[in-house]
C-alpha positions, 0 to 999 in steps of 0.5 A, a space after each residue: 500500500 505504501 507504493 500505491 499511496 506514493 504512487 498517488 502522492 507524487 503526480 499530486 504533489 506534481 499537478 499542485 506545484 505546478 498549478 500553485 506555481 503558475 497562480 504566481 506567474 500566470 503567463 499570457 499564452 495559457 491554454 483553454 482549460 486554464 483561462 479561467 485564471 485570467 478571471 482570479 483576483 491577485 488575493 485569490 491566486 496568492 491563497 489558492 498558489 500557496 495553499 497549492 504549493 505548500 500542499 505539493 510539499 507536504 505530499 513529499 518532503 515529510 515522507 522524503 526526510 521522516 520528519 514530521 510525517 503527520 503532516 502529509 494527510 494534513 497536506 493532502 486533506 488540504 489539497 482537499 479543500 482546495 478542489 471542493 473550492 474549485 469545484 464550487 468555482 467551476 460550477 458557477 462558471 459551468 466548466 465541466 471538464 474542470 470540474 471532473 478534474 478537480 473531482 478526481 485531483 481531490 478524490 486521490 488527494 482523499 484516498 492519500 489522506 486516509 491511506 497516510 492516517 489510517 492505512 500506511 501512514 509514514 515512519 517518522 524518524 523525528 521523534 527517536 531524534 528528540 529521544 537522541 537530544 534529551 
């Protein structure tokens, strides 16, 4: 399961630090299914980038490092929310095709949540350090 889970965390990491990335660029020539972009006020794209970003890193780098892992659900409950947000955007755009991304990207960043809490959660090499310092 943990192969599976990783398997799910890192094209989601991928797809989050991609789009949390272009929030911050947006660049003139995107394609169609992203020009709703050019519509986001810059506070928007600041929360929805960071939110995106900060999600992509913790979908890796707690499982990557061992420190801290509890936070990788946490991440991806996060990445949660951000696509029930989209969905509610899209919606009232009536943008279909983005709205059954943003139900798969948030339907795998679910399964990774519960897999990470409930199933295979991460070793997390942290705490025998606090043992180590006291």
């Amino acid at each position: 399961m943990n192969t599976r889970l990783w398997g799910l965390q890192i094209p989601l990491a991928t797809f989050a630090g991609i789009t949390g990335v272009i929030h911050f660029t947006v660049p003139p020539d995107l394609p169609a299914p992203l020009e709703w972009m050019y519509d986001l006020s810059t506070p928007l794209h600041y929360i929805s980038g960071t939110a995106e970003i900060l999600a992509a890193l913790g979908l890796v780098l707690p499982g990557l490092t061992g420190i801290q892992t509890r936070l990788t659900p946490l991440a991806a409950l996060g990445l949660v929310m951000v696509m029930i947000g989209a969905v509610v955007f899209h919606i009232t755009r009536g943008e279909g095709l983005n709205i059954v991304v943003n139900v798969f990207i948030g339907a795998m960043a679910a399964v990774v949540a519960y897999g990470r809490w409930q199933i295979s959660p991460l070793p997390d090499r942290s705490s025998h350090r606090k043992g180590q310092l006291s």
